[in-house]
FILUMGU-70041 format. One line per 3 residues: number of its first residue (from 1); their letters; for each residue z, x, y of N, C-alpha, C. Coordinates in steps of 0.2 Angstrom, whole numbers. Atoms other than C-alpha are relative to their C-alpha. Example, Ala and Ser with C-alpha at 12.3 -4.5 7.8 and 13.67 -1.06 7.14 Angstrom:
REM residues 2
1	as	0,4,-6,39,62,-22,0,4,6  -1,-4,-6,36,68,-5,3,-4,5;
This chain:
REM residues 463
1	xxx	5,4,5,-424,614,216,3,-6,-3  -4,4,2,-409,603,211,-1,-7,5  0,5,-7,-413,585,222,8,-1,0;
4	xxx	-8,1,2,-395,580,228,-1,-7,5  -1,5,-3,-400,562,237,3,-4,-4  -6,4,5,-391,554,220,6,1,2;
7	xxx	-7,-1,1,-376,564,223,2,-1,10  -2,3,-7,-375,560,242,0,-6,2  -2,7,-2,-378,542,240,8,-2,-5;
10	xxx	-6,0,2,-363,544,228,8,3,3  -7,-1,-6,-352,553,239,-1,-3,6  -2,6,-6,-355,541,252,3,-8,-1;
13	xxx	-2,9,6,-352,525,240,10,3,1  -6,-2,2,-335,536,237,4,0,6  -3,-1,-7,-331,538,256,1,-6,1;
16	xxx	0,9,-2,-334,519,259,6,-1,-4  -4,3,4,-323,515,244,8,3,4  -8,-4,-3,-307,528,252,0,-2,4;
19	xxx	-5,2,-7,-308,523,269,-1,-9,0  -2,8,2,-309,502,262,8,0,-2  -4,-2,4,-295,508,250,4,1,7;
22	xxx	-5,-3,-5,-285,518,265,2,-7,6  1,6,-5,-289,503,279,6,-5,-3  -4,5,2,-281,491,268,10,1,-3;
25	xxx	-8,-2,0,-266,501,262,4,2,6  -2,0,-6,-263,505,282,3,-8,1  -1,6,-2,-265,486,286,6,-4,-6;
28	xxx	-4,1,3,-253,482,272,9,4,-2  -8,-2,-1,-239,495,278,2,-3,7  -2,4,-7,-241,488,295,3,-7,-1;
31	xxx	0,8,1,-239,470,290,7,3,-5  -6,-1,4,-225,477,279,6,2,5  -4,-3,-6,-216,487,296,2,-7,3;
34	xxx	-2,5,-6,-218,471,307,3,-3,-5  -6,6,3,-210,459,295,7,1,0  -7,-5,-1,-195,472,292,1,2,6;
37	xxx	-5,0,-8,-194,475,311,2,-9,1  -1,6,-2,-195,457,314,8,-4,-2  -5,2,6,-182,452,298,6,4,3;
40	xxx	-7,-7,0,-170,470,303,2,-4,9  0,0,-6,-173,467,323,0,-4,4  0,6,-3,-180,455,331,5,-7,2;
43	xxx	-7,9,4,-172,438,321,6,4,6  -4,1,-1,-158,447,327,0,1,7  1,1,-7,-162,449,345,0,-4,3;
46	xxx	3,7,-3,-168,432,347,7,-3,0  -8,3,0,-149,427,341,4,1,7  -5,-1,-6,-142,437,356,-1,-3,5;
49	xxx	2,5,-6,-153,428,368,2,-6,-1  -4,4,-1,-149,414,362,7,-4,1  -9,-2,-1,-131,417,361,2,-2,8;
52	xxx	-2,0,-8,-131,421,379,-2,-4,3  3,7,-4,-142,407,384,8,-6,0  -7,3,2,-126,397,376,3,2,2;
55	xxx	-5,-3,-6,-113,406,385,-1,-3,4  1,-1,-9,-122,404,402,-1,-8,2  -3,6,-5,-122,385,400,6,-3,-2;
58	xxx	-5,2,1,-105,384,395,3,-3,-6  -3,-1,9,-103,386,375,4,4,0  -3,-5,2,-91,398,378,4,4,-8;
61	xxx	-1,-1,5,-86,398,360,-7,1,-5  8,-4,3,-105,403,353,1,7,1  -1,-7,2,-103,421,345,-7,2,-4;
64	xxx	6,-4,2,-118,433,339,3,2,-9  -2,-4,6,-117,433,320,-1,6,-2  -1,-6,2,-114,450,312,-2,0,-6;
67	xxx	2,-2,6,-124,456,297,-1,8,-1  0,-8,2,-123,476,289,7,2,5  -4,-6,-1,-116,488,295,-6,6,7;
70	xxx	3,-4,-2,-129,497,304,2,0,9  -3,0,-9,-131,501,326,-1,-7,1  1,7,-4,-137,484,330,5,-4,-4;
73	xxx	-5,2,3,-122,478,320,7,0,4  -3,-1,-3,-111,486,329,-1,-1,7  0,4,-8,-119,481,347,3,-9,-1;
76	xxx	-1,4,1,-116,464,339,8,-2,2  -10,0,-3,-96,468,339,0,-1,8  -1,-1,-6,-97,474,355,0,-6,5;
79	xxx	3,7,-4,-107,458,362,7,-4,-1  -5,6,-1,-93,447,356,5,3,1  -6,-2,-2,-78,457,360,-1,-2,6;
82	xxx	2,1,-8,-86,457,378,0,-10,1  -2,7,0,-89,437,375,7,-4,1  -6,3,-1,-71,434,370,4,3,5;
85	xxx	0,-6,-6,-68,445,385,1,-6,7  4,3,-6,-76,435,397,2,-8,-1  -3,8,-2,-70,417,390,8,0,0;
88	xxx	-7,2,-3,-53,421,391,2,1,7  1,0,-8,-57,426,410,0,-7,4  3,6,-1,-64,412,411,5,-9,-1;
91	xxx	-6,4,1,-51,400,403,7,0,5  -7,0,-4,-37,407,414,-2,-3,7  3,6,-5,-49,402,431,0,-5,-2;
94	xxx	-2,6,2,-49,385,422,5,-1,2  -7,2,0,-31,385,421,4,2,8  -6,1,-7,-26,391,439,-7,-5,3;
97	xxx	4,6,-5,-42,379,446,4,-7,-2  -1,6,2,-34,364,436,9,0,3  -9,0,-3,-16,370,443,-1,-1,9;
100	xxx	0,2,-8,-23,370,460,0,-6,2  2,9,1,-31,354,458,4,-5,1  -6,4,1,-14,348,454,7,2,5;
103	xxx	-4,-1,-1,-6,357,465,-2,-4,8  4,3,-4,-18,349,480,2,-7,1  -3,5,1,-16,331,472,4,-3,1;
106	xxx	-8,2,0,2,332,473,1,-2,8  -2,3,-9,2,333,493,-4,-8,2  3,8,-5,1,314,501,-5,3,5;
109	xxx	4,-3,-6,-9,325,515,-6,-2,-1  5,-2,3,-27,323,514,-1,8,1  2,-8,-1,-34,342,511,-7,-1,0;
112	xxx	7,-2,3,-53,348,513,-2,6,2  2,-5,0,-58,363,513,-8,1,3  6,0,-3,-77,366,524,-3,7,0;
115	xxx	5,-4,-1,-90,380,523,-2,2,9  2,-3,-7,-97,389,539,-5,-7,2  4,5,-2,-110,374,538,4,-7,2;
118	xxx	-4,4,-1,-95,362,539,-1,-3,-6  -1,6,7,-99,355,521,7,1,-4  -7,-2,4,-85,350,512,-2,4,-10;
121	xxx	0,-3,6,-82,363,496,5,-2,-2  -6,3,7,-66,355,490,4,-6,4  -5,3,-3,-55,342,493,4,-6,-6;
124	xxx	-4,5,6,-40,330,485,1,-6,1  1,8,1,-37,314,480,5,-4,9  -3,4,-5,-26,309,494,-8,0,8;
127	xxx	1,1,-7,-40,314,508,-9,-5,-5  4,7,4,-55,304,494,1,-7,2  -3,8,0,-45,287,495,-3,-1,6;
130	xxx	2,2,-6,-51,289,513,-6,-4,0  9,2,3,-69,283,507,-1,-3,-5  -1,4,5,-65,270,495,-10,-1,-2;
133	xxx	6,-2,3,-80,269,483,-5,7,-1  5,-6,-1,-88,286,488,5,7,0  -5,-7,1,-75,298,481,-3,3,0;
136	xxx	7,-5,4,-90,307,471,-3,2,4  5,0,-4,-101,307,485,3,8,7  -5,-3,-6,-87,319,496,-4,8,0;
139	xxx	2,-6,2,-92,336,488,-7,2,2  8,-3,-2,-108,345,497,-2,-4,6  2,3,-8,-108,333,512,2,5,7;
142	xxx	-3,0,-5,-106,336,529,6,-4,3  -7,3,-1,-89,332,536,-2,-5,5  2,3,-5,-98,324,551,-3,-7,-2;
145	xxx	3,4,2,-108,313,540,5,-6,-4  -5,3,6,-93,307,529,2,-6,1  -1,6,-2,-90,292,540,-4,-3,-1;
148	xxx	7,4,1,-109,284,537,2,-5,3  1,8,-5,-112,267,544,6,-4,2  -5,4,-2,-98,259,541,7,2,4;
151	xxx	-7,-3,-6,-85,270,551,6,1,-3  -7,-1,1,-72,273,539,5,4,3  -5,-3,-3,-67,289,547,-3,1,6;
154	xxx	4,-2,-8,-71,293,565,1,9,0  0,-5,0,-71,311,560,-8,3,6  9,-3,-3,-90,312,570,0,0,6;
157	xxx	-1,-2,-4,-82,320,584,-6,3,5  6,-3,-4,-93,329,598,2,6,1  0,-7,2,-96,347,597,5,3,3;
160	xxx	-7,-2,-3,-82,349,610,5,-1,-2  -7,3,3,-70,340,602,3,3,-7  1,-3,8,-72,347,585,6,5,-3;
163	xxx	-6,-7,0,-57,358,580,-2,4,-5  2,-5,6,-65,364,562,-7,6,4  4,-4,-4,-80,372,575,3,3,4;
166	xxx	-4,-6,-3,-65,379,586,1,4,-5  -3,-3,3,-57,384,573,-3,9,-3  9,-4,0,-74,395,567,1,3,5;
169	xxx	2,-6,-5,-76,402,583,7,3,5  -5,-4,-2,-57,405,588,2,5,-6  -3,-2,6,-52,410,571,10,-1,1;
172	xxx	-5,2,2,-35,401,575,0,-7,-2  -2,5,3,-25,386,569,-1,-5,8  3,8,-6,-34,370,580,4,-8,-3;
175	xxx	-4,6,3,-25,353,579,-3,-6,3  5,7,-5,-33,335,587,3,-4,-6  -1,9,3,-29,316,582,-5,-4,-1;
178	xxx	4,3,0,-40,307,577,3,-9,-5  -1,7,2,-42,286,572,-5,-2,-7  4,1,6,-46,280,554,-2,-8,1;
181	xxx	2,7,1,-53,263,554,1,-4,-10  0,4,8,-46,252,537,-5,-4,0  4,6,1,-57,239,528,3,-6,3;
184	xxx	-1,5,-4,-47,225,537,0,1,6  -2,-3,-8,-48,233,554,5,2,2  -8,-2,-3,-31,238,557,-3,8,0;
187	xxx	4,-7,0,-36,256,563,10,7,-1  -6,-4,1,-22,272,557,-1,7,4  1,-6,-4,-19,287,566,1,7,-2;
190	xxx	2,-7,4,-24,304,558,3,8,5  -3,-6,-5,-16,321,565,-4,5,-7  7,-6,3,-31,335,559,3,7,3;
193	xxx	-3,-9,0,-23,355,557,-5,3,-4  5,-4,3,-37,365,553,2,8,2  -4,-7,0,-32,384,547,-6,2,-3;
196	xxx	7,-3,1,-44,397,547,-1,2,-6  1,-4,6,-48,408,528,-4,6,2  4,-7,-1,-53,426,531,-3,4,-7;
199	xxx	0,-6,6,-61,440,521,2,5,5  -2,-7,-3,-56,457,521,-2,3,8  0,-3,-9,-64,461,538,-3,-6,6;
202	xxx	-1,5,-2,-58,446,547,-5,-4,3  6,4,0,-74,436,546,3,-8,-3  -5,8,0,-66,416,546,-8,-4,-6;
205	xxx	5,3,5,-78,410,532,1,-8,-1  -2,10,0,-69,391,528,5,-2,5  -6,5,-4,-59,380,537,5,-7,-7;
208	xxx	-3,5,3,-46,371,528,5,-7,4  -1,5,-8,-42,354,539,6,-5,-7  -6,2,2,-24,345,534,0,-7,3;
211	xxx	0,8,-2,-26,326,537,7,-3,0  -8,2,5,-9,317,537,1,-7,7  -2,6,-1,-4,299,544,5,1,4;
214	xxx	-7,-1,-4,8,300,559,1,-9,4  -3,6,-2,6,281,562,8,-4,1  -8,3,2,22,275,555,5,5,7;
217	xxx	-6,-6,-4,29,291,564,0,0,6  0,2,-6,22,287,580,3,-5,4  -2,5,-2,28,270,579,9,0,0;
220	xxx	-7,0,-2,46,275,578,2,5,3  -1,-5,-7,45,287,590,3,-4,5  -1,6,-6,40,274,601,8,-5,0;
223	xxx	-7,2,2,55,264,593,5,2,2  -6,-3,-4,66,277,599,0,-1,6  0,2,-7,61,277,615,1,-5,1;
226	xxx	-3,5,-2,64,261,619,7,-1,-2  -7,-1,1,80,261,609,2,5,7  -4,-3,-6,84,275,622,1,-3,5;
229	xxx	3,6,-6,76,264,637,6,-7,-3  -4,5,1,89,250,629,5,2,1  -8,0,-1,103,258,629,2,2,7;
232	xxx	-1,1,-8,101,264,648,0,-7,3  1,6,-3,96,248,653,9,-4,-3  -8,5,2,114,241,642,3,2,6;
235	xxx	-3,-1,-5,122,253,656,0,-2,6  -1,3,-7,115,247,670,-1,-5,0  -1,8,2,115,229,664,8,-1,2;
238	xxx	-8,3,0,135,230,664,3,4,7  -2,-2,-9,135,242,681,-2,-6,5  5,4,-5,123,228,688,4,-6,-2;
241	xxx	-6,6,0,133,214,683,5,-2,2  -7,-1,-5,150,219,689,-2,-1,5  2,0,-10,142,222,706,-3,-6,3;
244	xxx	2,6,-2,135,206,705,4,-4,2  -3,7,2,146,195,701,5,-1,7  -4,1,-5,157,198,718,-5,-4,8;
247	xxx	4,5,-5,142,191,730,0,-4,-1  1,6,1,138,179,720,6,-4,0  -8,5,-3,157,172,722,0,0,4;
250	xxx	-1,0,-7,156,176,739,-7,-7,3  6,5,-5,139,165,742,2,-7,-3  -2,6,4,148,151,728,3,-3,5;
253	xxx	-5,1,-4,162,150,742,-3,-4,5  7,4,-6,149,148,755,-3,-7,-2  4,6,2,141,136,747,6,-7,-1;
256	xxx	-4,5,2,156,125,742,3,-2,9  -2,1,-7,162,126,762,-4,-4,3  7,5,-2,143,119,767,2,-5,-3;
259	xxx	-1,8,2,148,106,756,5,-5,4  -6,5,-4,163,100,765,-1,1,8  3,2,-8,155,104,784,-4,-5,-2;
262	xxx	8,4,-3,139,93,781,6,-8,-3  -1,6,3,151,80,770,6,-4,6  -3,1,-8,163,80,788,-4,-1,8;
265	xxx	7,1,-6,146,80,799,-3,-8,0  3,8,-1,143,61,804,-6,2,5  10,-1,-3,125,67,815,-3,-1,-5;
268	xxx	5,-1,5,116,68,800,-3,-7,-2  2,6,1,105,55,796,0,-3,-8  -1,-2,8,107,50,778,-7,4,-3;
271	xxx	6,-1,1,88,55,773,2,10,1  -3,-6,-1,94,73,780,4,1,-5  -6,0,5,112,71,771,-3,3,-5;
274	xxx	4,2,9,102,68,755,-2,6,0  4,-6,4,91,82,756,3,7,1  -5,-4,-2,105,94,763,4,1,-7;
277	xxx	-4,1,5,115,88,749,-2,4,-7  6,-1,4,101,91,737,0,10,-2  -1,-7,-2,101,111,743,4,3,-3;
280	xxx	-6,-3,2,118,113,740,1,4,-5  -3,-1,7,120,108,723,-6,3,-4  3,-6,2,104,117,720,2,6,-2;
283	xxx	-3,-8,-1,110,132,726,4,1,-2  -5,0,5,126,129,718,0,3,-8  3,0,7,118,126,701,-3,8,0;
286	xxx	4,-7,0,108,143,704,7,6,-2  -5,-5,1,123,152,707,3,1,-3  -3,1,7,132,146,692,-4,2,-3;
289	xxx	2,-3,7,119,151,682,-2,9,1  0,-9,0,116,170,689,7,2,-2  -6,-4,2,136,170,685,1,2,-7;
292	xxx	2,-1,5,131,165,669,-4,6,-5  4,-4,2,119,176,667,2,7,0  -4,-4,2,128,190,670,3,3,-3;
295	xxx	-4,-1,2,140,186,661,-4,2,-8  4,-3,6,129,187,647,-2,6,-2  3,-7,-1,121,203,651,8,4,-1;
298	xxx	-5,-4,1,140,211,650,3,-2,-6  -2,0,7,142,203,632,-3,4,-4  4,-5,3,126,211,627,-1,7,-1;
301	xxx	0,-8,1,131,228,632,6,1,-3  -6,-5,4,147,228,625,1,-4,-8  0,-2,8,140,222,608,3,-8,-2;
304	xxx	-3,9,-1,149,202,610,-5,-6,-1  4,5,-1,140,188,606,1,-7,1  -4,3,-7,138,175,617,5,-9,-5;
307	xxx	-4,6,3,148,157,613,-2,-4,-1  5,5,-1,142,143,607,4,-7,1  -2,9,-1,144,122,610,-4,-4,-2;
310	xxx	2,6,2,140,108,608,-6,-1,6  6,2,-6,123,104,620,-5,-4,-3  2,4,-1,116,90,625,-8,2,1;
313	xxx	7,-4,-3,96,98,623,-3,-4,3  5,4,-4,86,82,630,1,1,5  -3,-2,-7,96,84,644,-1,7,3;
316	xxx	3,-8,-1,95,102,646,-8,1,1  3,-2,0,78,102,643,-3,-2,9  2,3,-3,75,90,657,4,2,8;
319	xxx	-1,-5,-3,85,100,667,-4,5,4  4,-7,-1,76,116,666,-6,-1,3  5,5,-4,61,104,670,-2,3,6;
322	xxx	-1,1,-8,67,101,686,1,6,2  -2,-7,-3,71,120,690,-6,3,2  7,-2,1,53,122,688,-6,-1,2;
325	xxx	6,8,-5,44,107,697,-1,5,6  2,-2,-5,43,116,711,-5,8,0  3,-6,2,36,135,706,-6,-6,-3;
328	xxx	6,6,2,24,122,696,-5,-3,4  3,3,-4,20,114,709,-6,3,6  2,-5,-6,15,129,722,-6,2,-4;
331	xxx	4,-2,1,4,135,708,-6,-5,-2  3,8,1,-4,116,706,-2,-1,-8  0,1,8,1,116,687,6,-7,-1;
334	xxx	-4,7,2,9,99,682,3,2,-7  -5,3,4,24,99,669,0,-5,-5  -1,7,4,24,85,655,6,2,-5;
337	xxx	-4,0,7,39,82,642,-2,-7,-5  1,6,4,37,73,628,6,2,-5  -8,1,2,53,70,620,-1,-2,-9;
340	xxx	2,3,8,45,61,603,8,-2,-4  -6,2,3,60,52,601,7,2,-1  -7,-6,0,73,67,601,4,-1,9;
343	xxx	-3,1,-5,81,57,617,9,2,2  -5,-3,0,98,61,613,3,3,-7  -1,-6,4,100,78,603,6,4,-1;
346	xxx	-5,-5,-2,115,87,601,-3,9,-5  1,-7,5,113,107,595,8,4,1  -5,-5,1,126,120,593,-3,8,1;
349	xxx	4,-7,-4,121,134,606,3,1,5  -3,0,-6,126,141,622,-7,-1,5  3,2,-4,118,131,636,-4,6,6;
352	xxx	6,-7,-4,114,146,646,-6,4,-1  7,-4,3,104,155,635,-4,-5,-1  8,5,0,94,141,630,-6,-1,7;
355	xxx	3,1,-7,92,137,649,-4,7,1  4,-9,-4,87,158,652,-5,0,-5  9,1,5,74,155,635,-3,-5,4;
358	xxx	4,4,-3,67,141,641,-5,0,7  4,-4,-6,64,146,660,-3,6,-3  6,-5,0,55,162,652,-6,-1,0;
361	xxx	6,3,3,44,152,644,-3,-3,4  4,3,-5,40,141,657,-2,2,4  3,-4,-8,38,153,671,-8,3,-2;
364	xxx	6,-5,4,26,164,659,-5,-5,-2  7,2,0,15,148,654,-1,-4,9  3,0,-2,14,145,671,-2,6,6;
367	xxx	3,-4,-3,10,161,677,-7,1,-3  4,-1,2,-3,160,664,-5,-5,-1  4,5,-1,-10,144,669,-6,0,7;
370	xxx	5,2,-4,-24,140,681,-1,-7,2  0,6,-3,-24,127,695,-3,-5,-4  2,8,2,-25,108,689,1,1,-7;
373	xxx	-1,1,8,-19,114,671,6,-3,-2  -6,4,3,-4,105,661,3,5,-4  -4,-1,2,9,112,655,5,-5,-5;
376	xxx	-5,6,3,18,101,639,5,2,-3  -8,1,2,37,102,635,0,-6,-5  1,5,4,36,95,616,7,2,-6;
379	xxx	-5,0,5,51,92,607,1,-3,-7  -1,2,7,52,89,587,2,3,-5  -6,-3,7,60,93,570,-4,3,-4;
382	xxx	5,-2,6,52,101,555,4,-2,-6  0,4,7,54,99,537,10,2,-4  -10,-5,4,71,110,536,6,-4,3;
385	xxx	-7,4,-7,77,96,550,2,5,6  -1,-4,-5,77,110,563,-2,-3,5  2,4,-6,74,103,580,-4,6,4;
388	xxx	6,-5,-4,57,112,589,1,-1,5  3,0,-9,54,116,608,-7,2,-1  4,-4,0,37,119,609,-3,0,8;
391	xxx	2,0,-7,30,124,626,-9,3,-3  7,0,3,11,122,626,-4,1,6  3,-1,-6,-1,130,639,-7,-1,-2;
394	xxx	8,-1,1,-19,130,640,-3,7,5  1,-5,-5,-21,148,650,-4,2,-5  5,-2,3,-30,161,644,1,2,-6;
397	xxx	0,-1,6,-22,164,628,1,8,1  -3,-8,2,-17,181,619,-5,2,-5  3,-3,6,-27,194,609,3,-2,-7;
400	xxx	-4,-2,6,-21,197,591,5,5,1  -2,-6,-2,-16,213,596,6,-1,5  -4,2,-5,-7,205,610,6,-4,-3;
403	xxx	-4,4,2,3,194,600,3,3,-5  -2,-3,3,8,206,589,5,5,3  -4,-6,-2,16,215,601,6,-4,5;
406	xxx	-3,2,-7,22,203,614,10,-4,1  -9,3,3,42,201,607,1,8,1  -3,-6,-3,43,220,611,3,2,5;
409	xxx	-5,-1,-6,54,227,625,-8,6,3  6,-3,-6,43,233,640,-6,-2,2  7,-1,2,28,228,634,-1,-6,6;
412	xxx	1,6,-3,20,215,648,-9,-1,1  9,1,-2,2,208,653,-2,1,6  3,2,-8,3,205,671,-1,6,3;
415	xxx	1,-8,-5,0,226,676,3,1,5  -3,-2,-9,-1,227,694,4,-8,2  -4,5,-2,6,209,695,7,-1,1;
418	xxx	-9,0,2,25,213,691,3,-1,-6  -1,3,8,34,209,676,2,8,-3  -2,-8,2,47,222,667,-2,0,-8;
421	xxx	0,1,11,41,216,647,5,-2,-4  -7,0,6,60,212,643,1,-8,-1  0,8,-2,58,191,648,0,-2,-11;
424	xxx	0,4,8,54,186,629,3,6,-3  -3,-2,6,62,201,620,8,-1,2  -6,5,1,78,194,628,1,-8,-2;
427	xxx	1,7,2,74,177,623,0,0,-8  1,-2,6,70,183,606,9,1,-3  -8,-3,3,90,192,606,4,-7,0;
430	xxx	-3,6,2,97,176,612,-2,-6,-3  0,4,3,89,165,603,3,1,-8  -4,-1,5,94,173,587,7,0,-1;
433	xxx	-5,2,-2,110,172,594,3,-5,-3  -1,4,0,112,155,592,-3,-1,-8  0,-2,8,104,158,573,-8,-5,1;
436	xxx	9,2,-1,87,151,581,-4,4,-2  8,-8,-2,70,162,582,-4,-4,6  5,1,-5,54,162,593,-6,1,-3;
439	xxx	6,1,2,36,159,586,-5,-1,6  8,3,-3,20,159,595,-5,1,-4  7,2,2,2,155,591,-4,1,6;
442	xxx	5,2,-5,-11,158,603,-7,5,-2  7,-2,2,-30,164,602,-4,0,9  2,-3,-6,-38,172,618,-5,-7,3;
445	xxx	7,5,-4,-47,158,629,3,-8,-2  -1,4,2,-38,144,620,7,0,2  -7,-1,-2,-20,145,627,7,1,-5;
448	xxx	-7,-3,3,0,150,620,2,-7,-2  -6,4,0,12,140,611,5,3,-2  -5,-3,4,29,148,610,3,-8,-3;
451	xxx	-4,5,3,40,137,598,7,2,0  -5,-1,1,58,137,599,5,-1,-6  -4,2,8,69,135,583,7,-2,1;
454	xxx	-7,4,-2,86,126,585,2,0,-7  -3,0,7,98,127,568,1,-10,-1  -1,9,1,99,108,560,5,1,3;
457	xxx	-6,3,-3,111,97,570,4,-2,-4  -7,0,4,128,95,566,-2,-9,-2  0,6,5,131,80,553,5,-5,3;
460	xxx	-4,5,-1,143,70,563,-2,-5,5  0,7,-1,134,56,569,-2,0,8  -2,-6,-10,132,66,588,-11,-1,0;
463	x	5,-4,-1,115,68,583,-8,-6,0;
């Protein structure tokens, strides 16, 4: 009988009002949780990331600040004890990488170290220089590429030749020479040692390749060898000149006998006489100078240098001339001297050698002439007052290459023509002999001039 829709729209009002009331005191514990996980937890979780972000790109000195005392407090410790863990790992690789670095650097060798793909993963300063400007560029290439256009290293072997690809598929130590080309063209010669690097189950992962300059080395090898080939040759120079010198007396005698037959033979027509007479003292002449020359070849090996005079060189030259007119002739090359004044020269030399320099040069510019060429014999002084020979060809001339070699013992141009290489580097010996030298000039296609050097002439009026 009591209505109750008053008191149920009042305990409805009252329910609205509790669970408005409860909603709000929820939403304002949650908002009170998350700011305190955020403040307690989070913050401090975002520090460790970015701690370790810093670590990883190499802040190794970035530590996780420590606040409380609680468990994420003490992960904190632990993060950095493990950080300073990890850079002192880390510093000590520094320090044996900068030790190797240096221990690398220190070898003159070049070093580089290749991947299975042949890319270089290390290398030091001595095999860098190789690639002026493009030191920086060495790391992550191919070894095959590393020469580019300009050819500095001719490492761009063919897959046969290759030793770092042997070395790969034998797993032992491959060796090959290879040529470096410099910036002024002179090219050096490389000797390539590639050793393999294994892992524990002998799998050859890198090739480390040992570059190293054997030019110099090669060149006094060679230097030896010829020294050896010189000192055989002193021996048989002075067996060969003793055995000589008894014919050549025997044909001197001969020739001296002919002189006094033909000079007691009244048949002869004078025009005969003459050119009989002519033969003689040729012949004569010839055999005095093989005696000559012998006798030189038996100073030279026992180490004597030869004597000197007083010579009359216009004369002389004009001599050697005549010796030569005729080989001159057969190859239809014409002779000229030109004296330039230097009529009557005295020097202080031995006649013989001059005469044995002189014929070298001349026989050689006219082996190196071609029919209807001229050959000039030019005599003059220079500034120091030395008195010049120069023998001037117009043949085919000498490389660079050629010229730089062609004072060496053995070396010759003529191949299959003949020719032992030692004509100008005895010319060379005896000219310094006499405290002279020997100079050429020539350019391929344009012909040779050697120059002969004479010491200024004596001051007494002779000259």
């Amino acid at each position: 009988d009591i209505p109750v829709g008053q008191t149920r729209r009042a305990i409805a009002a009252s329910m609205q009002r509790i669970s408005l009331g409860a909603g709000a005191l929820a939403f304002a514990l949650l908002v009170g949780i998350g700011v305190a996980v955020r403040r307690l937890v989070i913050r401090r979780l975002v520090r460790f990331e970015r701690t370790a972000r810093a670590i990883a790109r190499g802040e190794h000195t970035r530590r996780v600040p420590i606040e409380g005392d609680d468990a994420l407090a003490r992960v904190e410790r632990q993060f950095n004890d493990m950080a300073d863990s990890v850079t002192g790992l880390l510093g000590q690789l520094e320090e044996q990488r900068a030790d190797l670095e240096k221990v690398m650097n220190s070898v003159d060798d070049g070093m580089v170290v290749l991947d299975r793909q042949r890319r270089v993963v290390a290398a030091n300063d001595a095999f860098a220089r190789r690639f002026p400007g493009r030191e920086r560029e060495i790391i992550g290439h191919e070894c095959c590429y590393l020469g580019g256009n300009d050819g500095a290293l001719s490492c761009c072997c063919g897959e046969q030749e290759c030793p770092s690809l042997r070395c790969f598929e034998t797993g032992s130590v491959q060796m090959a020479v290879r040529q470096r080309q410099l910036a002024d063209g002179s090219t050096r010669q490389e000797e390539v040692r590639c050793s393999p690097v294994y892992t524990d189950g002998r799998v050859v992962t890198h090739v480390v390749e040992v570059w190293r300059d054997i030019t110099d080395r090669r060149s006094a090898e060679a230097k030896l060898a010829d020294y050896q080939r010189m000192v055989s040759l002193g021996v048989l120079a002075s067996g060969f000149s003793h055995e000589l010198n008894t014919p050549l007396g025997s044909i001197g005698t001969c020739l001296s006998g002919l002189a006094r037959l033909l000079a007691a033979e009244p048949a002869l027509s004078p025009a005969a006489r003459e050119d009989a007479d002519e033969y003689v003292r040729i012949a004569r002449t010839q055999v005095q100078r093989c005696g000559a020359i012998t006798e030189q070849f038996l100073r030279l090996a026992r180490g004597k240098s030869l004597a000197k005079e007083v010579v009359d060189l216009a004369s002389l030259v004009e001599v050697t001339i005549g010796l030569c007119q005729r080989t001159a002739r057969d190859h239809g090359v014409d002779i000229v001297h030109e004296a330039n004044g230097l009529t009557a020269c005295n020097i202080v030399a031995n006649s013989s050698a001059v005469q044995q320099v002189l014929l070298n040069l001349l026989y050689n510019a006219i082996e190196a002439s071609a029919d209807g060429d001229t050959i000039t014999v030019r005599c003059s002084s220079d500034d120091d007052d030395r008195v010049i020979i120069d023998v001037v060809d117009s043949g085919r001339g000498m490389s660079a290459d050629e010229v730089a070699h062609v004072f060496e013992p053995f070396y010759t141009q003529r191949g299959s023509r003949g020719g032992t290489g030692l004509g100008l580097f005895v010319s060379m010996n005896l000219a310094r002999g006499w405290d002279g030298d020997i100079a050429v000039q020539s350019r391929l296609g344009e012909g040779t001039t050697f120059s002969v050097a004479f010491p200024s002439p004596p001051r007494d009026g002779t000259a």
